[in-house]
C-alpha positions in Angstrom: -9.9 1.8 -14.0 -12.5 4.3 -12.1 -11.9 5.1 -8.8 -14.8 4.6 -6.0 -13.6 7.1 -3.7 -13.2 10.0 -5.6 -14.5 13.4 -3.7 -14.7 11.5 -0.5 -12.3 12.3 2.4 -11.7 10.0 5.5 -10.7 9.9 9.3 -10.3 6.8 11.4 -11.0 6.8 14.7 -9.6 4.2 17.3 -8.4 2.1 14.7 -5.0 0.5 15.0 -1.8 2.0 13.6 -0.8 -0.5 11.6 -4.2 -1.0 10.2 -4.6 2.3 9.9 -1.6 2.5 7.5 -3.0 0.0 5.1 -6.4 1.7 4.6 -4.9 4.9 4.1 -2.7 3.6 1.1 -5.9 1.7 -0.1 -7.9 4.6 0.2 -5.4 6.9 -1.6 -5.3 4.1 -4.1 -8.8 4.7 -4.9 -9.0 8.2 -5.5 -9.7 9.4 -1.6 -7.8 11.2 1.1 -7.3 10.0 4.3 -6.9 12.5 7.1 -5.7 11.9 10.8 -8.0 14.5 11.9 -11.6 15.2 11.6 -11.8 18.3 9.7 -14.9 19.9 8.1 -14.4 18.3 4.3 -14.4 14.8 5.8 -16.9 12.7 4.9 -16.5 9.3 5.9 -15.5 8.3 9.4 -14.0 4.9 10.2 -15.0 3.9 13.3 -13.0 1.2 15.4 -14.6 2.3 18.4 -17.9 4.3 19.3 -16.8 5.2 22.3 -14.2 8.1 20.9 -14.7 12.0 21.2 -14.4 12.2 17.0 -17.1 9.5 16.7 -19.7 11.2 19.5 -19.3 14.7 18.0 -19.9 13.0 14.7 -23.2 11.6 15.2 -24.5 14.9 17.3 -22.7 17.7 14.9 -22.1 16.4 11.6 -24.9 15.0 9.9 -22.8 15.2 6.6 -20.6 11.9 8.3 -21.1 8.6 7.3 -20.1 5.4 9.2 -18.0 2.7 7.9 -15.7 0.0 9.3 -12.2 -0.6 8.7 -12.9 -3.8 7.0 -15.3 -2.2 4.5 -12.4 -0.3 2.8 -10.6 -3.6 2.5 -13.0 -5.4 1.1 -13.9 -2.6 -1.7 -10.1 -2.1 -2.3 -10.1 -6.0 -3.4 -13.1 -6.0 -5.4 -12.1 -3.1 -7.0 -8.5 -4.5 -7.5 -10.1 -7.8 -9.1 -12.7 -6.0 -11.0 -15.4 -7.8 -9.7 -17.6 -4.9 -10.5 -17.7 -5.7 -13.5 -21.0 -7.6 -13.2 -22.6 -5.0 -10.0 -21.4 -1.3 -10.4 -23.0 -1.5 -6.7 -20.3 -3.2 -5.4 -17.9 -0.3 -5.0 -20.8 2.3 -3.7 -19.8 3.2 0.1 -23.2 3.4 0.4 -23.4 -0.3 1.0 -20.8 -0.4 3.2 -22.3 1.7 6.1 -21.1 0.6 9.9 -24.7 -1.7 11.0 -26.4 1.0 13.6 -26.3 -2.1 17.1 -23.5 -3.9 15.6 -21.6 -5.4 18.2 -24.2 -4.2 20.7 -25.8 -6.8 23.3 -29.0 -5.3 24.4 -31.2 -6.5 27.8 -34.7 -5.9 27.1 -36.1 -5.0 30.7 -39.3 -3.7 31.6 -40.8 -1.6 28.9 -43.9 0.5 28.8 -46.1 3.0 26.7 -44.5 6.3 27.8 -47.2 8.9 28.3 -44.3 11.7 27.7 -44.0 10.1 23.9 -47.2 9.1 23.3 -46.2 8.2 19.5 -43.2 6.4 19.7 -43.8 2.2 19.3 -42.4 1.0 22.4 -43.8 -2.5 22.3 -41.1 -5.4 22.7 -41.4 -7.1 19.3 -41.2 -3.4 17.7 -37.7 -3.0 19.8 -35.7 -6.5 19.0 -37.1 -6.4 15.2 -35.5 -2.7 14.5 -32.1 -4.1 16.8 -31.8 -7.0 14.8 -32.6 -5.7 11.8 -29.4 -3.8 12.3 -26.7 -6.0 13.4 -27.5 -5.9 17.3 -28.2 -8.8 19.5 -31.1 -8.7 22.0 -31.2 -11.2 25.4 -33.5 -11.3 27.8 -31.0 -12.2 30.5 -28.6 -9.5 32.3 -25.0 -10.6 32.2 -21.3 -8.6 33.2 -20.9 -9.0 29.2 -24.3 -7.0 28.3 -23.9 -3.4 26.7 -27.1 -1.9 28.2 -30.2 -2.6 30.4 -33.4 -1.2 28.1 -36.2 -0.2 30.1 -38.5 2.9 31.5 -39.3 1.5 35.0 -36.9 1.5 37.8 -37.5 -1.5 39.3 -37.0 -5.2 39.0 -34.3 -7.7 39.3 -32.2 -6.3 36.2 -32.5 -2.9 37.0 -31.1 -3.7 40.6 -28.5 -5.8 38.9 -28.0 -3.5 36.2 -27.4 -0.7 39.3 -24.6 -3.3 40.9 -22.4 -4.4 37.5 -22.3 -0.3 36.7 -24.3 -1.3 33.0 -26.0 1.8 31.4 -29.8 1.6 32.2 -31.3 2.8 28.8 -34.5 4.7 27.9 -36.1 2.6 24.9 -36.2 5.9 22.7 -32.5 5.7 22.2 -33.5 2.7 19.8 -36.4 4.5 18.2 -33.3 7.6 18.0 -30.8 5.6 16.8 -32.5 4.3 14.0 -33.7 7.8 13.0 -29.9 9.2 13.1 -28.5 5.8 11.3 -25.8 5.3 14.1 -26.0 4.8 17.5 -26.3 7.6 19.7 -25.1 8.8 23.1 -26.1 6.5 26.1 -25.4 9.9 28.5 -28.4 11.6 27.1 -30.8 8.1 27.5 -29.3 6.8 30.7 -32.7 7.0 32.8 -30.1 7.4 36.4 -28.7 10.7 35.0 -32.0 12.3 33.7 -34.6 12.3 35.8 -37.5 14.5 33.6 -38.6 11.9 30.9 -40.0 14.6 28.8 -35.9 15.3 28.4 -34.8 12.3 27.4 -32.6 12.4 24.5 -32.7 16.2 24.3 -29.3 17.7 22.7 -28.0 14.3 21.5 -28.3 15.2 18.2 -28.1 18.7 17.1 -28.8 18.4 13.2 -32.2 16.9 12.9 -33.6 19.2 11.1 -30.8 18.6 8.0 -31.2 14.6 8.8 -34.5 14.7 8.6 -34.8 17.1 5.8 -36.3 15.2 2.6 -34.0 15.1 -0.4 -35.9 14.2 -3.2 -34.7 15.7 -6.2 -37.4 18.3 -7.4 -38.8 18.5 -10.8 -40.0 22.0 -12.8 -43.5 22.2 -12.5 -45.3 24.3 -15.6 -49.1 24.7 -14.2 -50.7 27.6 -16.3 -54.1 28.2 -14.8 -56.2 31.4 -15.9 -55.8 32.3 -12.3 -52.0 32.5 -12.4 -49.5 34.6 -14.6 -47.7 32.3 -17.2 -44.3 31.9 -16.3 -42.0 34.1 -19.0 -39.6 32.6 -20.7 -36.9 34.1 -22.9 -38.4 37.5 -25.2 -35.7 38.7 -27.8 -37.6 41.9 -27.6 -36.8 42.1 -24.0 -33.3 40.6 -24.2 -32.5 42.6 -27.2 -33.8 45.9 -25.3 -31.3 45.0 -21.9 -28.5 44.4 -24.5 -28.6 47.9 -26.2 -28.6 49.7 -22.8 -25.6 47.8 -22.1 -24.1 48.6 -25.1 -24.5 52.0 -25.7 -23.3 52.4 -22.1 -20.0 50.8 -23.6 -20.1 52.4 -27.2 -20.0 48.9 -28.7 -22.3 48.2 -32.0 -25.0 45.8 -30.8 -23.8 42.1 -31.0 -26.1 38.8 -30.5 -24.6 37.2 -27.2 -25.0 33.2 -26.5 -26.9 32.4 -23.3 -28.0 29.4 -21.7 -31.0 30.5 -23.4 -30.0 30.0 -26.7 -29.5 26.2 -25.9 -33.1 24.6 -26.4 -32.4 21.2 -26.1 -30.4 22.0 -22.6 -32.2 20.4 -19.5 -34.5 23.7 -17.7 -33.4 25.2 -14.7 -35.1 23.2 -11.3 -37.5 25.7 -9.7 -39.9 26.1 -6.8 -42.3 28.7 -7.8 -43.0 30.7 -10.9 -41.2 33.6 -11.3 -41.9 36.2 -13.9 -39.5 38.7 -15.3 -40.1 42.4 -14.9 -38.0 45.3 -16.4 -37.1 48.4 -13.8 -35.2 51.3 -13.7 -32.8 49.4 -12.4 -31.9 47.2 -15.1 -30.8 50.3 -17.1 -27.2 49.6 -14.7 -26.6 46.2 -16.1 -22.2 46.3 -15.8 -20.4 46.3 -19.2 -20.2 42.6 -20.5 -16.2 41.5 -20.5 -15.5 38.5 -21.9 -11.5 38.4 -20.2 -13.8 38.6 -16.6 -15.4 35.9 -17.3 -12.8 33.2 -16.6 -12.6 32.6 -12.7 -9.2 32.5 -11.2 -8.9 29.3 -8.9 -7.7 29.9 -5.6 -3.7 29.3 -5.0 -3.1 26.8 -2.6 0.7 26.5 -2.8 3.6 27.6 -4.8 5.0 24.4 -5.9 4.7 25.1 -9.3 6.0 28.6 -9.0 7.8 30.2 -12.1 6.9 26.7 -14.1 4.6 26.5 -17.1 2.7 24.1 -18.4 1.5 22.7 -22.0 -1.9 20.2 -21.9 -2.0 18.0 -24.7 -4.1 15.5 -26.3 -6.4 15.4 -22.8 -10.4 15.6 -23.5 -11.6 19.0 -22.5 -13.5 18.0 -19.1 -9.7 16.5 -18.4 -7.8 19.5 -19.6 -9.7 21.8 -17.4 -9.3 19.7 -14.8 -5.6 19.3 -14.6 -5.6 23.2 -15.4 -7.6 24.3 -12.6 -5.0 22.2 -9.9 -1.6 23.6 -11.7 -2.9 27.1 -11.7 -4.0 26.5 -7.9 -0.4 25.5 -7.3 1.0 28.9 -9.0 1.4 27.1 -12.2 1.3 28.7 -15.7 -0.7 27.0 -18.7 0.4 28.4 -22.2 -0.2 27.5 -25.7 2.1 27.2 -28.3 4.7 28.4 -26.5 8.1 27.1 -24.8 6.8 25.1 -21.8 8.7 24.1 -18.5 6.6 20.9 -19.1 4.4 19.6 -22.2 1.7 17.4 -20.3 0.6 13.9 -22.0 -2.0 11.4 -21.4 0.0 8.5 -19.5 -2.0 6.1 -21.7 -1.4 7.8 -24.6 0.6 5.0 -27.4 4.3 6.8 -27.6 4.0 5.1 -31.3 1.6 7.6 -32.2 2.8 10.7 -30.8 1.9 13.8 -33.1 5.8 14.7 -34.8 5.5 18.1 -33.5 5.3 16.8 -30.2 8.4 14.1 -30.8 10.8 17.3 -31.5 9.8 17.8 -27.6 10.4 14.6 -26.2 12.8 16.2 -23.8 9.7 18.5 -21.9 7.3 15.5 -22.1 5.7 14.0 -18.9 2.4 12.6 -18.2 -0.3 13.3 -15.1 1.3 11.4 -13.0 4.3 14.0 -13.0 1.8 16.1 -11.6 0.3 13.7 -9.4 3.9 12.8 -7.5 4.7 16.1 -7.0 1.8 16.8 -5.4 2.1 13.9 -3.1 5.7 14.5 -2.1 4.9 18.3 -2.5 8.3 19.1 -4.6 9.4 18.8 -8.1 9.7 14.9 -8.7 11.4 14.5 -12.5 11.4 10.7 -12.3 11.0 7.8 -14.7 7.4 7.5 -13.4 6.3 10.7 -14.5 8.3 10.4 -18.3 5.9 8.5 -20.6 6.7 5.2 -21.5 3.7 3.6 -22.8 3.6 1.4 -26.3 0.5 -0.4 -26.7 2.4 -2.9 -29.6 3.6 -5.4 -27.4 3.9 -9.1 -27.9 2.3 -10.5 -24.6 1.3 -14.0 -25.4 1.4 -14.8 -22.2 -1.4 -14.2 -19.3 1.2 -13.8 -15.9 -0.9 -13.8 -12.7 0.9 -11.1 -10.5 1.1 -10.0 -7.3 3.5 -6.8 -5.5 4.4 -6.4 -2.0 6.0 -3.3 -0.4 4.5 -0.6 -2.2 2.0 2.0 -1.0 1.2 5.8 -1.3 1.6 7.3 -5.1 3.9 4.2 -6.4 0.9 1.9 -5.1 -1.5 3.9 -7.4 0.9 3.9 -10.4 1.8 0.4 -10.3 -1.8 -0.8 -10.3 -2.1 1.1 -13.6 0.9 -0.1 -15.4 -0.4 -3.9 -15.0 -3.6 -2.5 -15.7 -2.1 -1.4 -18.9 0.1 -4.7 -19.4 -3.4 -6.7 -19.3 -1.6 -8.9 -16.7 -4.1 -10.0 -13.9 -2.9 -8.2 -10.3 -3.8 -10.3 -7.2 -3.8 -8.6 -3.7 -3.4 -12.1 -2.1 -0.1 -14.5 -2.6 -1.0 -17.9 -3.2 0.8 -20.7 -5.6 -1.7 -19.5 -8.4 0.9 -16.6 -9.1 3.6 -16.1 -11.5 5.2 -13.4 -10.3 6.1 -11.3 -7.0 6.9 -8.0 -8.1 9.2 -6.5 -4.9 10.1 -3.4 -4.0 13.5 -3.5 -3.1 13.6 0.0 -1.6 12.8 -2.1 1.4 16.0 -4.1 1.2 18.4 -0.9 1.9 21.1 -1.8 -0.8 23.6 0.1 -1.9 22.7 2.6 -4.6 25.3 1.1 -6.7 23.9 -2.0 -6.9 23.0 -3.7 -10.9 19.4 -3.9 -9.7 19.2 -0.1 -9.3 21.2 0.3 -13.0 18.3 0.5 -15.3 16.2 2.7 -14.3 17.6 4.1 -10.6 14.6 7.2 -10.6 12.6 4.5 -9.9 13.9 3.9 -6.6 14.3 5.4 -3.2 11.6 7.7 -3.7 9.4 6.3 -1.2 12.5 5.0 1.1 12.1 7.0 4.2 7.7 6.6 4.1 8.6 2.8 4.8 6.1 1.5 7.2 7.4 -1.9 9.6 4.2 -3.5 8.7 4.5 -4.0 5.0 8.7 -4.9 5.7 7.2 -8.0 8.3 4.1 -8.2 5.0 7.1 -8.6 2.7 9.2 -11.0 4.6 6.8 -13.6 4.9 5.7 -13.0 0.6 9.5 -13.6 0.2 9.7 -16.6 1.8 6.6 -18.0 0.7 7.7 -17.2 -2.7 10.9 -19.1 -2.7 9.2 -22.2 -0.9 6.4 -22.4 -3.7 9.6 -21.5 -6.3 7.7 -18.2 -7.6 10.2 -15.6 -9.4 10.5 -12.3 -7.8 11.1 -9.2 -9.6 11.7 -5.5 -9.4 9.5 -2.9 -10.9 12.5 -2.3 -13.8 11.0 -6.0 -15.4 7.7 -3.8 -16.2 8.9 -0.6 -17.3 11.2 -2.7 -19.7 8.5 -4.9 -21.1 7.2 -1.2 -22.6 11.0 -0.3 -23.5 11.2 -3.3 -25.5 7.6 -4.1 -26.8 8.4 -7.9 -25.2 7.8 -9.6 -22.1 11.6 -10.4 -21.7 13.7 -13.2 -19.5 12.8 -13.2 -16.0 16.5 -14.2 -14.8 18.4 -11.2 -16.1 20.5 -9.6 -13.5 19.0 -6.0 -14.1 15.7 -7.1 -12.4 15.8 -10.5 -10.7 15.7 -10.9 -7.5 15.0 -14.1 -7.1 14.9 -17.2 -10.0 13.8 -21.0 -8.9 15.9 -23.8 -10.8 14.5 -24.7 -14.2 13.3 -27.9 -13.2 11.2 -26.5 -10.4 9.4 -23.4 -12.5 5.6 -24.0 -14.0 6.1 -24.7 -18.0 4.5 -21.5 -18.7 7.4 -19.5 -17.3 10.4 -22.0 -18.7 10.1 -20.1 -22.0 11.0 -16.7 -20.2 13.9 -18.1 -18.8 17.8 -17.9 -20.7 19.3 -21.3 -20.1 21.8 -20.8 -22.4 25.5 -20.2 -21.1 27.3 -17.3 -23.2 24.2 -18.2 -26.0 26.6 -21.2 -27.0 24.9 -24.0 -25.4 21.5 -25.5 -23.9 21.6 -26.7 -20.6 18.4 -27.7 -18.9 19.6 -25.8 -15.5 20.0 -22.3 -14.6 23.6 -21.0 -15.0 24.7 -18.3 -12.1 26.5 -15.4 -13.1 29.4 -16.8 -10.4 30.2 -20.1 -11.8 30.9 -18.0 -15.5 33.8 -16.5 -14.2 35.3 -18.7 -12.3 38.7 -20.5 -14.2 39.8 -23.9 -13.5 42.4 -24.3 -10.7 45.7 -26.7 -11.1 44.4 -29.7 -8.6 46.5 -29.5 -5.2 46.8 -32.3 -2.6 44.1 -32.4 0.5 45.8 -31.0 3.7 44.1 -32.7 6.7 43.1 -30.1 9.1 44.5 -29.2 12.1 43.4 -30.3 15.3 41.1 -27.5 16.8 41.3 -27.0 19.9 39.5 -24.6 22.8 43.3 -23.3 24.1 45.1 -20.5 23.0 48.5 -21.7 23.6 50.5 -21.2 20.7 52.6 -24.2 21.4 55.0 -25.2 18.0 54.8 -28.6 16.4 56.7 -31.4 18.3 58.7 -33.9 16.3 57.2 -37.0 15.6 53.8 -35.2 14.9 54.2 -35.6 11.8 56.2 -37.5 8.8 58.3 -36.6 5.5 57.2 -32.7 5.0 54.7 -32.3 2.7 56.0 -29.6 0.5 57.6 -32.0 -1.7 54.4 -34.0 -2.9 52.9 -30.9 -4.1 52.0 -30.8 -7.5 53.6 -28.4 -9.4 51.8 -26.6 -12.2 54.6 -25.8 -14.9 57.1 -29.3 -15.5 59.5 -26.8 -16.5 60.4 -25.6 -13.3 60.5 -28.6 -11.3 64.4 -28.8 -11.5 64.1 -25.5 -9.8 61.8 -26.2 -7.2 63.9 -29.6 -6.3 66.9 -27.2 -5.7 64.9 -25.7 -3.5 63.7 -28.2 -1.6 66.7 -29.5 -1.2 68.0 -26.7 0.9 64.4 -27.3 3.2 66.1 -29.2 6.4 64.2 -32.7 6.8 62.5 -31.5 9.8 61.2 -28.0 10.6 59.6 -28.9 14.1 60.3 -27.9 17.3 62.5 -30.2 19.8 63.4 -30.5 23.5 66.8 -32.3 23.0 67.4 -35.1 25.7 65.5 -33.2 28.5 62.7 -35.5 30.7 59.9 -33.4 29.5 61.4 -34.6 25.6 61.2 -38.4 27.0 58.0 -38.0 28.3 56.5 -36.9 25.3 58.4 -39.5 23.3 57.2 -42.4 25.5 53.2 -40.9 24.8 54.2 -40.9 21.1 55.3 -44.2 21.0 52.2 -45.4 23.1 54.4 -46.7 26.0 52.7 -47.6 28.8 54.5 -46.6 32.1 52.0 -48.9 34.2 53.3 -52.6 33.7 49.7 -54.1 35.0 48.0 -52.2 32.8 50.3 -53.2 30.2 50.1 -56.9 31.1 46.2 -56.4 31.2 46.1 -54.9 28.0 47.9 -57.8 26.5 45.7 -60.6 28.0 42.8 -59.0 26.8 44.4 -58.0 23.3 43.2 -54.7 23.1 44.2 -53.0 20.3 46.7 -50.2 20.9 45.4 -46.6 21.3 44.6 -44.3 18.4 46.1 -40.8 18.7 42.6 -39.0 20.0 42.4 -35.3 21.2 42.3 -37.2 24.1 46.1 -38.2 23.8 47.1 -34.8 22.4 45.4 -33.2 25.7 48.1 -35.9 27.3 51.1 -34.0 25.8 49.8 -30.8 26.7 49.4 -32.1 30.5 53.0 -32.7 30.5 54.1 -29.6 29.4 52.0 -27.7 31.4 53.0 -29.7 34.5 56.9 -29.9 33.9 
């Protein structure tokens, strides 16, 4: 998959953190860098509001910056993700993307007339509202508190007064005509018709680069005219070249050897030039330096010493690739050999592992891929993980086509992961809806232990990205889980992928080393029941899932229900009163071995009858009694409770609240 935003390099402006965060990981997924500040390689600004020092010293300084929105890089990232551009290469060219010049602009079209101080600038009012229409600006003839700016080159009339009195920006009309030249809108300071009062300077110094803006850049083509009036132009003459070369050499004491030029190369596309230029041979050319072939390779410029002391073997790349990932070890102090005993034998990631060369399968131990490279330049160490070992095998029995989408990934492991189900032909879906099969998690954001069976497989996969978490793909992630388990999709950990290579299958989705989460059988789509083990010990077919808990629990000997005790808000640790209770319970327990029940009835029979607590023959012991026994001390209320044969009283809380009364009280 191509990237659309190689060689370019962003900065937002006014855009929101969080936002912010998500573009940046899109962008880096792509192929582009995103930068917090505006230095001189960046390219692209993303503007979330004009009104910023990086976006006004953009338009006036850099006429290299382009404008984009936020939004933009969203909506490439998804077309690019769904490979939409399949059918319009031109939907992935920032190009089309560009932030409108009036977007969000409400423009009051005033008084406007021919100004004598710009006699060729189209001022006329239909000329005006078709160019700020034309490019996403709205255009009202009425003045409200809401309106950006009051166009007009008259100070009077009932807008300009009102204009005057809301504090809106009263606007020469050649910041449109301006505007439109620079593609973005410019500074209302150096239009505003109240803070310059020579016409003739309006819009002077609000854009500094016209002369590169307005530069053509049509591509020029070699023009051959020969006239009898004009010398022909004079191309290559091997008694010429052939002359330069032997002064060379006999300055060097070398015999005389044919060298290869550009020259030599007929069918090669001819240099682009202006004018004719003809070749003549001075004195001077008799200096020509000695030719050295070992010069002629141009050391890149080091950067960094990350790969210090390390060397490096490129294999089985394409040249324009080899060079490539040459020039950015050797600019990071790195050492390419050949043939040698590397620190690292380099791969292609998407390289088959089932036909690796054999001499480079005695080395298995040295091999990584680009993306080795690629990690440790984005965490700027030495990053020997499982994501930079090979692991591709493109023999692999995928009958199925799984519709998958990730949540809590970004940065590098973004970028990787998009390639490995690139390279699994499954489909990957930005957007979570119940069309998907799979949720593949990173549980990085779950802070488990490291010792958890998730982590077991394959534990370089994890916690490399742990403390670049952002809290706005944890919240993301939250609500993709719980969608997930309400619409009964599995979710996964990256190990499900990395073993689907391992293996050359797609395997069960409810194995313990990568499930997260596994919906009953009953409630999975019928495409996914046959990745699912239902079998219990692989003895027996059950139609539900088994969990791993039921399998080891063991049948327990049967024991009578206890009813619970009474719970109560009060802490007093009062002891059980007799009468609470009726033949102890210990001898209707079941026991579990017959044998030893002669035993236990010996010792039983030692347990007195009752192990409660008594108050002998005190008042506060005939109180209680009397409550037990539901005695009434009240005879009306016991004769009135006999006419109407009420039933007598349950023991309540209410009556055990009773009890505690009288002790409390006596």
């Amino acid at each position: 998959m191509s990237k659309p935003f190689t060689d370019l390099k962003f900065c937002s402006t006014s855009v929101p953190s969080d936002i912010r965060s998500d573009i940046a990981n899109k962008i880096k997924a792509m192929g582009g860098i995103h930068s917090s500040n505006l230095m001189s390689d960046v390219n692209i600004l993303i503007v979330g509001d004009r009104n910023t020092e990086k976006f006004k010293f953009s338009v006036k300084n850099r006429y290299d910056i382009r404008f984009i929105k936020a939004e933009s890089i969203i909506k490439i990232h998804s077309i690019w993700l769904n490979n939409e551009d399949q059918s319009d290469p031109n939907l992935l060219k920032i190009e089309n993307y560009l932030l409108p010049i009036f977007e969000n602009f409400t423009i009051c079209l005033s008084r406007v007339v021919n100004d004598k101080s710009h006699p060729n600038e189209d001022f006329s009012k239909q000329n005006l509202v078709n160019i700020i229409k034309e490019n996403g600006g709205a255009v009202s003839d009425s003045l409200t508190t809401t309106s950006s700016c009051v166009i007009t080159n008259e100070k009077s009339g009932k807008r300009y007064d009102m204009a005057k009195k809301w504090q809106i920006p009263i606007i020469h009309p050649l910041w449109i005509i301006h505007s439109l030249k620079r593609k973005a809108s410019l500074d209302f300071d150096y239009y505003n018709i109240e803070l310059v009062k020579d016409y003739s300077k309006i819009g002077e110094k609000s854009c500094l680069v016209w002369d590169e803006l307005l530069k053509p850049r049509t591509r020029k083509k070699i023009v051959l005219d020969e006239h009898e009036d004009q010398e022909p132009i004079l191309k290559k003459d091997s008694k010429i070249w052939n002359s330069i070369m032997q002064v060379a050499n006999i300055k060097s004491n070398k015999p005389h050897q044919k060298v290869e030029t550009s020259w030599d190369e007929e069918d090669e596309e001819e240099q682009v030039v202006t004018n004719p230029v003809k070749l003549e041979i001075t004195k001077s050319m008799s200096k020509i330096p000695e030719l050295d072939s070992t010069k002629s390779k141009i050391s890149p410029i080091v950067t960094s010493n990350l790969f210090k002391d390390l060397t490096f073997q490129i294999e089985l790349f394409d040249s324009l690739k080899k060079s490539t990932l040459s020039k950015v070890i050797e600019s990071h102090s790195g050492e390419i050999v050949e043939d040698l005993n590397p620190s690292f034998l380099i791969i292609p990631s998407d390289f088959p592992l089932e036909n690796l060369p054999s001499p480079l399968q005695s080395k298995k131990d040295l091999l990584v891929t680009e993306w080795f490279i690629e990690r440790c330049l984005h965490y700027k160490s030495i990053k020997s993980d499982h994501w930079g070992k090979p692991f591709y095998y493109s023999r692999i029995n995928s009958p199925l086509d799984l519709n998958i989408s990730i949540t809590g990934f970004q940065g590098i492991e973004l970028l990787h992961l998009t390639k490995i189900i690139s390279l699994l032909q499954f489909n990957l879906h930005e957007s979570l809806n119940n069309d998907r099969d799979l949720l593949i998690l990173n549980i990085d954001l779950l802070n488990l232990d490291h010792q958890h069976h998730l982590f077991q497989r394959f534990p370089s996969l994890f916690n490399s990205q742990k403390h670049d978490i952002h809290r706005t793909n944890t919240n993301s992630t939250k609500k993709k889980i719980k969608f997930a388990k309400q619409k009964n999709i599995p979710i996964l950990t990256i190990t499900y992928l990395f073993t689907i290579f391992q293996i050359g299958k797609i395997p069960n989705i409810n194995q313990r080393d990568w499930c997260v989460y596994c919906p009953k059988f009953a409630n999975l789509r019928k495409s996914l029941q046959i990745l699912v083990d239902t079998t219990d010990n692989h003895t027996s077919n059950k139609p539900e899932l088994t969990s791993p808990k039921k399998d080891q629990l063991t049948k327990q000997p049967s024991l009578p229900k206890l009813p619970s005790p009474i719970r109560n808000k009060r802490k007093d640790n009062w002891g059980r009163l007799v009468g609470r209770a009726s033949k102890s319970q210990l001898n209707s327990l079941e026991l579990e071995n017959p044998d030893n029940q002669q035993q236990d009835k010996d010792i039983n029979d030692q347990i007195p009858d009752s192990t409660q607590i008594s108050y002998g023959n005190s008042e506060t012991n005939v109180k209680l009694l009397r409550l037990l026994n539901r005695e009434i001390e009240d005879p009306k209320k016991s004769n009135e409770a006999h006419d109407k044969l009420e039933p007598p009283r349950k023991r309540t809380r209410a009556g055990y609240k009773e009890m505690l009364d009288v002790l409390d009280h006596d």
